[in-house]
N, C-alpha and C positions, 0 to 999 in steps of 0.2 A: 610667629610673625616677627619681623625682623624689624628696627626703626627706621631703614629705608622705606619697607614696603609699607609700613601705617605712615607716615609721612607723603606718596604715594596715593591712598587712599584717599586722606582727607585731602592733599593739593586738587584730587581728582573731582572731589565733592564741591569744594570749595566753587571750580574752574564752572561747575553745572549749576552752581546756581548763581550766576554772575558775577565769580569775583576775576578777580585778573590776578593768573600765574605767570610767573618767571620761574622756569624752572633751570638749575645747574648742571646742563649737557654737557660740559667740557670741565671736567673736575682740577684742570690747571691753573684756570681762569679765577680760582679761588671766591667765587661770587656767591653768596647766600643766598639759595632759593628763597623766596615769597610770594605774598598773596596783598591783595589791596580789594579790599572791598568796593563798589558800585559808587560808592559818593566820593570815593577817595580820602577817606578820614579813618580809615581803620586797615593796619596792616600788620602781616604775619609770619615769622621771620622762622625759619625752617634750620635749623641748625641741629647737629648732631643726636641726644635723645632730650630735647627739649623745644617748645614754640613759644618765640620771646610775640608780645603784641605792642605794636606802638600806635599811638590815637594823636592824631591832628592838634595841633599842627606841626609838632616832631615825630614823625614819620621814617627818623632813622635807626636802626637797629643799636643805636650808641645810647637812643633814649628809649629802647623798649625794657618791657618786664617779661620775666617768665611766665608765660601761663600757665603750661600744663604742669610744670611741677607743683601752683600754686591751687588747680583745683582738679584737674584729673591727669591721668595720665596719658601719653599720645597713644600705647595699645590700647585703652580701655575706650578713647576718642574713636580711635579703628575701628573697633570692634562696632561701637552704636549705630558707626555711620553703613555698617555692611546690614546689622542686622535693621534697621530702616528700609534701605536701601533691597532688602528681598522682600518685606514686607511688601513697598509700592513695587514689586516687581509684577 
């Protein structure tokens, strides 16, 4: 699995249980994919093999932290949300 494709994954996760993606179609455009959760207070910044998280009410990737280096990592995030994801299949 590649970090595009678990990146991919969880955006896909994320989008299904109400968050809001932006995702980076046009790779010129130099723009961070993310995700913004439901209340608007918690967002998730998709950047090369890491997902920075910024929490309300700095909401910009200048104020986020690393997350998955900090407690799992984005393939091993992949993986849980697949094998979940056959489980309620």
């Amino acid at each position: 699995m590649t970090y595009k494709q678990a990146h991919s994954i969880i955006m896909d996760h994320l989008e299904a249980n109400g968050w809001t993606v932006k995702r980076s179609h046009n790779m010129r455009a130099m723009k961070v994919p993310h995700a913004t959760n439901a209340s608007g207070r918690k967002r998730l910044y998709f950047k090369g093999q890491a997902i920075h998280e910024a929490l309300a009410p700095h909401l910009e990737l200048k104020h986020a932290r690393t997350l998955t280096y900090d407690t799992v990592s984005i393939k091993e995030w992949a993986r849980a949300i697949q094998k979940q994801n056959k489980r309620t299949a």
